[in-house]
N, C-alpha and C positions, 0 to 999 in steps of 0.2 A: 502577436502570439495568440494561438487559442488554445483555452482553458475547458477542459473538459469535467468534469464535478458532475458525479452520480450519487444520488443521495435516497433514502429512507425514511421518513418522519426525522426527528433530529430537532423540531423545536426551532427556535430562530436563531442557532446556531451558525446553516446554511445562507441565511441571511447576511449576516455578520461577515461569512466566510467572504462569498461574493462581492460585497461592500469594498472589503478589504483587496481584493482580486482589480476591481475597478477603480482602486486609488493607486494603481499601479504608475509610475515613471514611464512604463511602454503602453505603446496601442494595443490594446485586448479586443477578442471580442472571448464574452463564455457562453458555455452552454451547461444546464445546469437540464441532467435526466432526471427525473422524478418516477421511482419505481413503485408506484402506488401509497404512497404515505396514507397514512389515515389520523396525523395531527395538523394543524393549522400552516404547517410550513409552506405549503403549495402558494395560498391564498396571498402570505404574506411576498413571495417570490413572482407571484400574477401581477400584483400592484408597481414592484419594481420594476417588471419587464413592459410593462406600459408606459411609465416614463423613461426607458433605459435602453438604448434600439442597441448597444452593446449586447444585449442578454438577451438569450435564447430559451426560453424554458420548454423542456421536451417532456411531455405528461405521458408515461409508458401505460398508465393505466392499473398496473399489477407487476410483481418483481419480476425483471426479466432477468436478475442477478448481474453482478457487477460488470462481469465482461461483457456482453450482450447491449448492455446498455450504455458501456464506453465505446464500445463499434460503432454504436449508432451517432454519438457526438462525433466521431471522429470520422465517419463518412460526412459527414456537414461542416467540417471546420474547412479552414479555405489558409489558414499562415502555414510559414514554413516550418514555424514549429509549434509544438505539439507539447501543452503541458497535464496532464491526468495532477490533478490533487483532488485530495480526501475531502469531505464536507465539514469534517470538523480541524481543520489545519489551516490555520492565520498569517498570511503572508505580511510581508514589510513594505511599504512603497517603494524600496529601493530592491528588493528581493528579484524578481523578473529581469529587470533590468543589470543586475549582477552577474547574473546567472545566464542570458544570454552574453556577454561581456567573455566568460569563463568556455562558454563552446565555442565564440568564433575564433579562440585562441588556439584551439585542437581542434583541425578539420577531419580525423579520425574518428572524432565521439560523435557515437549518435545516441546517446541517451546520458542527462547528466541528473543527481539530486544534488541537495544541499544541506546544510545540518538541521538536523528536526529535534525540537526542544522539547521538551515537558513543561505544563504546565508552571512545575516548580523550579526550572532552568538548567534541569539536567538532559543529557543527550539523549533520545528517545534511543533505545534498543532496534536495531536493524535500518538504521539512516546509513549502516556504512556494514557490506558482510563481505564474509566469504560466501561461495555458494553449499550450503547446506547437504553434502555429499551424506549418503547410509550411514558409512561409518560417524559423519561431523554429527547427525543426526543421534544415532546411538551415543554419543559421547555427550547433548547436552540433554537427551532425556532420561539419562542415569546418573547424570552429575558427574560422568568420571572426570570432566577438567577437575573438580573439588578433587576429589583423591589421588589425582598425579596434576596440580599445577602450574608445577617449571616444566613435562614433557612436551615437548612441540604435538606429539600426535596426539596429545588428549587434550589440543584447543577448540573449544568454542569456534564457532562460526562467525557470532557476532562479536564485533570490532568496537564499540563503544566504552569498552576498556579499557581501551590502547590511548595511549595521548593523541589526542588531536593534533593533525597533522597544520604545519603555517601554511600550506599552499596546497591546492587542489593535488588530486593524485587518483590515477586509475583503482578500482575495485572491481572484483568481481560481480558487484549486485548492489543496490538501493532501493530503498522502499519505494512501492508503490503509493503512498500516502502524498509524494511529492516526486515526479518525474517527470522530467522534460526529453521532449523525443525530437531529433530532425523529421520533417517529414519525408526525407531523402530514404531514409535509414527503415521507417514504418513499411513503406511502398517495395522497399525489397524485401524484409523480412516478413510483413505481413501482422494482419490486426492480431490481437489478444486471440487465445486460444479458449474457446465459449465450453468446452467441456469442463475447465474452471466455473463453477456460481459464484463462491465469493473464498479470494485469499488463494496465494501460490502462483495466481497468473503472472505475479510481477515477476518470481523468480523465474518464470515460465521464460518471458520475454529478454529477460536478463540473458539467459543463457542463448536464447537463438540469434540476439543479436551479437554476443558476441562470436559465436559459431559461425556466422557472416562475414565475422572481421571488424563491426563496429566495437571503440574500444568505451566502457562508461567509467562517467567522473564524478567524484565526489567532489564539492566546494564547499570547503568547511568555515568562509567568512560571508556566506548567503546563512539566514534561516529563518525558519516558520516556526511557529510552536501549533503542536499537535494536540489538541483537547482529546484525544485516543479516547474510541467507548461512547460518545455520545449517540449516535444512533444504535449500537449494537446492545448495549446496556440492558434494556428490557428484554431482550431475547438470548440470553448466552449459550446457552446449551443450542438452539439454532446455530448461532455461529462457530460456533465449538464444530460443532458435525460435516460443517461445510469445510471450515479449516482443514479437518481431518482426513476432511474425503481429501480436499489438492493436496495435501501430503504428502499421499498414497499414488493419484494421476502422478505427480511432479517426479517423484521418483522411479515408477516405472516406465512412466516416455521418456526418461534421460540417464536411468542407470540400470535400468533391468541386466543389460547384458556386459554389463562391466564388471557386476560383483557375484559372487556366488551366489546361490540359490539359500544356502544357510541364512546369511548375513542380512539378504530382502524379507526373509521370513522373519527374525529379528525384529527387523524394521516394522514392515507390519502391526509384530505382534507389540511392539513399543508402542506407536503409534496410539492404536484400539486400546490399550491398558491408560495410557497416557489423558484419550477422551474417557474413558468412563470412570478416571480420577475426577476431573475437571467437570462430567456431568452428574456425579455426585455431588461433590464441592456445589456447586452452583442450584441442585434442587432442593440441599439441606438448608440452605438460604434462604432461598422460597416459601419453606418449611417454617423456618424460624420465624420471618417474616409476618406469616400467616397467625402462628400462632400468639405474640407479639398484638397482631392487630384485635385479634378474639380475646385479649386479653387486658384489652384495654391501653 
Protein backbone atom coordinates (compact mmCIF):
# COMPACT_ATOMS: atom_id res chain seq x y z
CA UNK A 1 0.00 0.00 0.00
CA UNK A 2 0.94 3.74 -0.39
CA UNK A 3 0.30 6.15 1.95
CA UNK A 4 0.07 9.56 0.88
CA UNK A 5 0.30 12.41 4.11
CA UNK A 6 0.42 16.05 3.12
CA UNK A 7 1.12 18.00 5.93
CA UNK A 8 1.89 21.89 7.40
CA UNK A 9 4.08 22.49 10.38
CA UNK A 10 2.11 20.17 13.04
CA UNK A 11 4.99 19.68 15.49
CA UNK A 12 6.00 15.95 15.86
CA UNK A 13 2.68 15.09 15.56
CA UNK A 14 3.53 13.89 11.65
CA UNK A 15 6.17 12.00 13.08
CA UNK A 16 4.23 9.98 15.37
CA UNK A 17 1.68 9.72 12.48
CA UNK A 18 4.24 7.99 10.13
CA UNK A 19 5.88 5.88 12.94
CA UNK A 20 2.53 4.60 13.32
CA UNK A 21 1.91 4.17 9.36
CA UNK A 22 5.20 2.07 9.36
CA UNK A 23 4.38 -0.41 12.19
CA UNK A 24 1.81 -1.33 9.73
CA UNK A 25 0.98 -5.62 9.34
CA UNK A 26 1.21 -4.70 5.48
CA UNK A 27 4.28 -3.56 3.06
CA UNK A 28 3.97 0.31 2.99
CA UNK A 29 5.84 2.56 1.31
CA UNK A 30 4.81 6.69 2.39
CA UNK A 31 5.25 9.61 1.18
CA UNK A 32 5.02 12.45 3.38
CA UNK A 33 4.52 16.29 1.21
CA UNK A 34 5.75 18.85 3.21
CA UNK A 35 4.07 22.32 2.15
CA UNK A 36 6.50 24.77 3.53
CA UNK A 37 6.17 24.26 7.33
CA UNK A 38 8.13 26.80 9.17
CA UNK A 39 8.33 24.54 12.73
CA UNK A 40 10.87 21.83 13.36
CA UNK A 41 8.74 19.04 11.83
CA UNK A 42 10.64 18.80 8.36
CA UNK A 43 14.08 18.23 10.23
CA UNK A 44 12.60 15.78 12.47
CA UNK A 45 11.02 13.77 9.24
CA UNK A 46 14.78 14.25 7.38
CA UNK A 47 16.30 12.18 9.97
CA UNK A 48 13.60 9.39 9.70
CA UNK A 49 13.85 9.28 5.98
CA UNK A 50 17.48 8.65 6.18
CA UNK A 51 17.30 5.62 7.97
CA UNK A 52 13.82 4.67 6.61
CA UNK A 53 14.12 3.90 2.63
CA UNK A 54 10.00 3.27 3.24
CA UNK A 55 9.73 7.15 3.45
CA UNK A 56 9.62 9.62 0.98
CA UNK A 57 9.78 13.04 2.20
CA UNK A 58 8.53 15.61 -0.73
CA UNK A 59 9.74 19.24 0.42
CA UNK A 60 7.09 21.65 -1.70
CA UNK A 61 8.84 24.45 -0.56
CA UNK A 62 5.68 26.76 0.20
CA UNK A 63 1.75 25.54 0.22
CA UNK A 64 0.81 24.23 -2.67
CA UNK A 65 -2.62 23.34 -0.82
CA UNK A 66 -3.74 20.07 -0.15
CA UNK A 67 -4.87 18.72 -3.35
CA UNK A 68 -1.88 19.82 -5.37
CA UNK A 69 0.21 18.35 -3.17
CA UNK A 70 -1.65 14.85 -2.86
CA UNK A 71 -1.29 14.72 -6.89
CA UNK A 72 2.14 14.92 -6.54
CA UNK A 73 2.45 11.86 -3.97
CA UNK A 74 0.13 10.06 -5.94
CA UNK A 75 1.99 10.46 -9.23
CA UNK A 76 4.92 8.71 -7.34
CA UNK A 77 3.30 6.15 -5.44
CA UNK A 78 3.77 2.80 -7.51
CA UNK A 79 0.92 -0.01 -5.04
CA UNK A 80 -2.42 -0.79 -6.05
CA UNK A 81 -3.78 1.00 -3.54
CA UNK A 82 -3.78 4.21 -2.72
CA UNK A 83 -4.33 5.46 0.90
CA UNK A 84 -4.57 9.62 1.58
CA UNK A 85 -4.51 10.15 5.60
CA UNK A 86 -4.37 13.25 7.47
CA UNK A 87 -1.11 14.09 9.38
CA UNK A 88 -2.69 14.14 12.56
CA UNK A 89 -4.63 10.57 12.37
CA UNK A 90 -3.08 7.56 14.29
CA UNK A 91 -3.51 4.23 12.62
CA UNK A 92 -3.48 0.55 14.52
CA UNK A 93 -1.00 -2.05 13.32
CA UNK A 94 -3.64 -4.06 12.27
CA UNK A 95 -5.75 -1.04 10.70
CA UNK A 96 -4.27 -1.34 6.74
CA UNK A 97 -4.28 -4.60 6.81
CA UNK A 98 -8.13 -4.75 7.88
CA UNK A 99 -9.04 -2.55 5.69
CA UNK A 100 -7.56 -4.03 2.56
CA UNK A 101 -9.06 -7.45 3.98
CA UNK A 102 -12.67 -5.40 3.66
CA UNK A 103 -12.04 -4.19 -0.28
CA UNK A 104 -10.94 -7.43 -1.64
CA UNK A 105 -14.22 -8.52 -0.38
CA UNK A 106 -16.23 -6.04 -2.76
CA UNK A 107 -14.56 -5.77 -6.09
CA UNK A 108 -17.01 -2.95 -6.84
CA UNK A 109 -15.45 -0.38 -4.16
CA UNK A 110 -12.94 1.80 -5.12
CA UNK A 111 -12.58 3.91 -2.35
CA UNK A 112 -13.14 2.68 1.34
CA UNK A 113 -12.70 4.58 5.18
CA UNK A 114 -12.87 3.29 8.47
CA UNK A 115 -14.18 4.48 11.82
CA UNK A 116 -12.33 7.81 12.86
CA UNK A 117 -12.24 8.25 16.59
CA UNK A 118 -11.76 11.19 18.74
CA UNK A 119 -9.41 11.62 20.84
CA UNK A 120 -11.81 11.00 23.61
CA UNK A 121 -13.32 7.66 21.90
CA UNK A 122 -16.22 9.14 20.30
CA UNK A 123 -16.85 8.86 16.54
CA UNK A 124 -15.45 11.71 14.72
CA UNK A 125 -18.22 13.62 12.69
CA UNK A 126 -18.18 12.91 8.88
CA UNK A 127 -16.13 9.29 8.92
CA UNK A 128 -19.56 8.06 7.71
CA UNK A 129 -22.12 10.84 5.49
CA UNK A 130 -24.61 11.33 3.14
CA UNK A 131 -23.54 13.62 0.40
CA UNK A 132 -24.16 17.03 1.64
CA UNK A 133 -26.97 18.23 -1.10
CA UNK A 134 -28.19 22.57 -0.87
CA UNK A 135 -30.94 21.66 0.68
CA UNK A 136 -28.85 18.85 3.46
CA UNK A 137 -26.75 21.79 3.68
CA UNK A 138 -29.50 24.49 4.55
CA UNK A 139 -30.87 22.01 7.02
CA UNK A 140 -27.58 21.75 9.23
CA UNK A 141 -26.51 25.40 8.94
CA UNK A 142 -29.81 26.47 10.43
CA UNK A 143 -30.39 23.59 12.70
CA UNK A 144 -33.70 22.67 11.28
CA UNK A 145 -33.00 18.79 12.11
CA UNK A 146 -33.10 20.50 15.95
CA UNK A 147 -36.81 21.83 15.10
CA UNK A 148 -38.31 18.83 13.10
CA UNK A 149 -36.25 15.82 14.38
CA UNK A 150 -38.35 12.69 13.60
CA UNK A 151 -38.86 14.30 9.82
CA UNK A 152 -36.85 12.37 7.43
CA UNK A 153 -36.33 15.68 5.22
CA UNK A 154 -34.81 17.76 7.92
CA UNK A 155 -31.80 15.08 8.35
CA UNK A 156 -28.51 15.86 8.74
CA UNK A 157 -26.08 14.55 6.47
CA UNK A 158 -23.76 13.30 8.92
CA UNK A 159 -24.24 9.75 10.18
CA UNK A 160 -22.35 9.52 13.39
CA UNK A 161 -25.66 9.45 15.19
CA UNK A 162 -27.03 6.67 13.79
CA UNK A 163 -25.81 3.29 15.51
CA UNK A 164 -23.01 1.92 14.23
CA UNK A 165 -23.50 -0.51 11.80
CA UNK A 166 -21.72 -4.63 12.85
CA UNK A 167 -20.57 -4.92 9.32
CA UNK A 168 -19.20 -2.82 6.67
CA UNK A 169 -21.88 -1.00 4.45
CA UNK A 170 -21.99 1.19 1.37
CA UNK A 171 -22.15 5.33 1.98
CA UNK A 172 -22.40 7.80 0.08
CA UNK A 173 -19.12 9.74 1.20
CA UNK A 174 -16.10 9.34 3.85
CA UNK A 175 -13.55 11.53 5.10
CA UNK A 176 -10.77 12.48 3.61
CA UNK A 177 -8.81 12.31 6.92
CA UNK A 178 -8.53 8.52 6.11
CA UNK A 179 -9.29 7.12 2.50
CA UNK A 180 -8.22 4.29 0.76
CA UNK A 181 -8.38 4.36 -3.18
CA UNK A 182 -7.85 1.26 -5.73
CA UNK A 183 -5.59 2.55 -8.00
CA UNK A 184 -7.81 0.96 -10.69
CA UNK A 185 -10.65 3.37 -9.70
CA UNK A 186 -8.05 6.92 -9.43
CA UNK A 187 -6.74 6.17 -13.14
CA UNK A 188 -10.31 6.24 -14.39
CA UNK A 189 -11.82 8.73 -12.55
CA UNK A 190 -8.95 10.95 -12.26
CA UNK A 191 -6.58 12.91 -9.59
CA UNK A 192 -8.22 15.25 -6.84
CA UNK A 193 -9.72 18.20 -8.33
CA UNK A 194 -6.73 21.37 -7.52
CA UNK A 195 -9.41 24.21 -7.81
CA UNK A 196 -10.06 22.68 -4.18
CA UNK A 197 -6.80 24.49 -1.69
CA UNK A 198 -7.77 22.74 1.24
CA UNK A 199 -11.39 20.78 2.35
CA UNK A 200 -14.44 19.71 0.02
CA UNK A 201 -12.05 17.73 -2.51
CA UNK A 202 -12.98 14.55 -0.64
CA UNK A 203 -16.59 15.01 -1.18
CA UNK A 204 -15.40 16.18 -4.60
CA UNK A 205 -14.10 12.71 -5.36
CA UNK A 206 -16.68 10.83 -3.45
CA UNK A 207 -19.09 11.92 -5.84
CA UNK A 208 -17.19 11.40 -9.22
CA UNK A 209 -16.21 8.16 -8.21
CA UNK A 210 -19.21 7.07 -7.64
CA UNK A 211 -20.81 8.68 -10.85
CA UNK A 212 -18.24 6.16 -12.41
CA UNK A 213 -20.08 3.41 -10.79
CA UNK A 214 -17.35 2.79 -8.07
CA UNK A 215 -19.44 1.80 -5.11
CA UNK A 216 -17.51 3.28 -1.27
CA UNK A 217 -17.38 1.48 1.95
CA UNK A 218 -17.35 2.21 5.31
CA UNK A 219 -15.70 -0.41 7.84
CA UNK A 220 -16.79 0.33 11.00
CA UNK A 221 -14.38 -2.57 13.05
CA UNK A 222 -11.03 -0.73 11.37
CA UNK A 223 -10.05 2.62 13.25
CA UNK A 224 -7.80 5.60 13.63
CA UNK A 225 -8.22 8.34 16.05
CA UNK A 226 -8.13 11.63 14.50
CA UNK A 227 -6.13 14.45 16.75
CA UNK A 228 -8.53 17.00 14.34
CA UNK A 229 -6.81 20.71 14.46
CA UNK A 230 -3.42 20.15 14.99
CA UNK A 231 -1.94 21.79 12.19
CA UNK A 232 -4.91 24.10 11.37
CA UNK A 233 -5.15 25.33 14.92
CA UNK A 234 -2.94 28.38 14.74
CA UNK A 235 -4.55 29.65 11.53
CA UNK A 236 -8.50 29.13 11.78
CA UNK A 237 -10.08 31.92 10.19
CA UNK A 238 -7.33 30.71 7.16
CA UNK A 239 -8.98 27.49 7.14
CA UNK A 240 -12.42 28.72 7.68
CA UNK A 241 -12.07 30.77 4.14
CA UNK A 242 -10.70 27.92 2.38
CA UNK A 243 -13.41 25.52 3.88
CA UNK A 244 -15.90 28.10 2.57
CA UNK A 245 -14.61 28.78 -0.62
CA UNK A 246 -15.01 24.43 -1.54
CA UNK A 247 -18.32 24.80 -0.27
CA UNK A 248 -19.45 27.09 -2.61
CA UNK A 249 -16.96 25.20 -5.82
CA UNK A 250 -18.55 21.64 -4.36
CA UNK A 251 -21.92 22.72 -4.77
CA UNK A 252 -21.90 24.64 -7.98
CA UNK A 253 -19.79 21.81 -9.98
CA UNK A 254 -22.45 19.26 -8.76
CA UNK A 255 -25.77 21.01 -8.06
CA UNK A 256 -25.91 24.27 -9.86
CA UNK A 257 -28.48 22.92 -12.25
CA UNK A 258 -30.50 20.78 -10.21
CA UNK A 259 -31.89 23.22 -7.81
CA UNK A 260 -33.30 26.53 -8.43
CA UNK A 261 -31.66 29.60 -8.60
CA UNK A 262 -33.54 30.74 -5.19
CA UNK A 263 -32.42 27.78 -3.09
CA UNK A 264 -28.19 28.09 -4.50
CA UNK A 265 -28.68 31.76 -3.56
CA UNK A 266 -29.64 30.56 -0.05
CA UNK A 267 -26.89 28.49 -0.05
CA UNK A 268 -24.47 31.05 -0.73
CA UNK A 269 -25.84 33.30 1.36
CA UNK A 270 -25.71 30.46 4.48
CA UNK A 271 -22.55 29.67 3.76
CA UNK A 272 -20.85 33.62 3.88
CA UNK A 273 -23.03 34.34 7.01
CA UNK A 274 -21.92 30.92 8.40
CA UNK A 275 -17.85 32.00 7.78
CA UNK A 276 -18.16 35.40 9.16
CA UNK A 277 -19.91 33.72 12.30
CA UNK A 278 -16.87 31.39 12.78
CA UNK A 279 -14.34 34.49 11.62
CA UNK A 280 -15.66 36.35 14.34
CA UNK A 281 -15.73 33.66 16.89
CA UNK A 282 -12.27 32.91 16.23
CA UNK A 283 -10.64 36.79 16.07
CA UNK A 284 -12.51 37.55 19.42
CA UNK A 285 -10.28 34.75 20.57
CA UNK A 286 -7.26 36.22 19.37
CA UNK A 287 -8.53 39.16 21.05
CA UNK A 288 -9.04 37.89 24.35
CA UNK A 289 -6.01 36.16 24.10
CA UNK A 290 -3.88 39.11 23.50
CA UNK A 291 -5.27 40.96 26.04
CA UNK A 292 -4.93 38.21 28.60
CA UNK A 293 -1.19 38.19 27.74
CA UNK A 294 -0.88 42.35 28.30
CA UNK A 295 -2.36 41.56 31.13
CA UNK A 296 -0.32 39.41 32.76
Amino acid sequence: MSVAIVKFNGGQMTRTVVESVLSSTVPVEVFVADNGSKDDSVESLRRLSASEPRLRLIENGRNLGFTRATNICVGQARSEYLLLLNPDCVVKPDTLQHMLGAMAAYPNVGMAGCLIRNPDGSEQAGCRRAVPTPWRALVRIFHLNRLFPSHPRFRTFLLNLDPLPDKPIFVEAISGAFMLLKRQAIEQVGLLDEGYFLHCEDLDWCMRFRAAGWKILFVPDAEVVHYKGTSSRPRPIFVEWHKHRGMLRFYRKFFRHQYPGVLMWLVVLGVWLRFGVLAGYHSLQRLGRRVRALHG
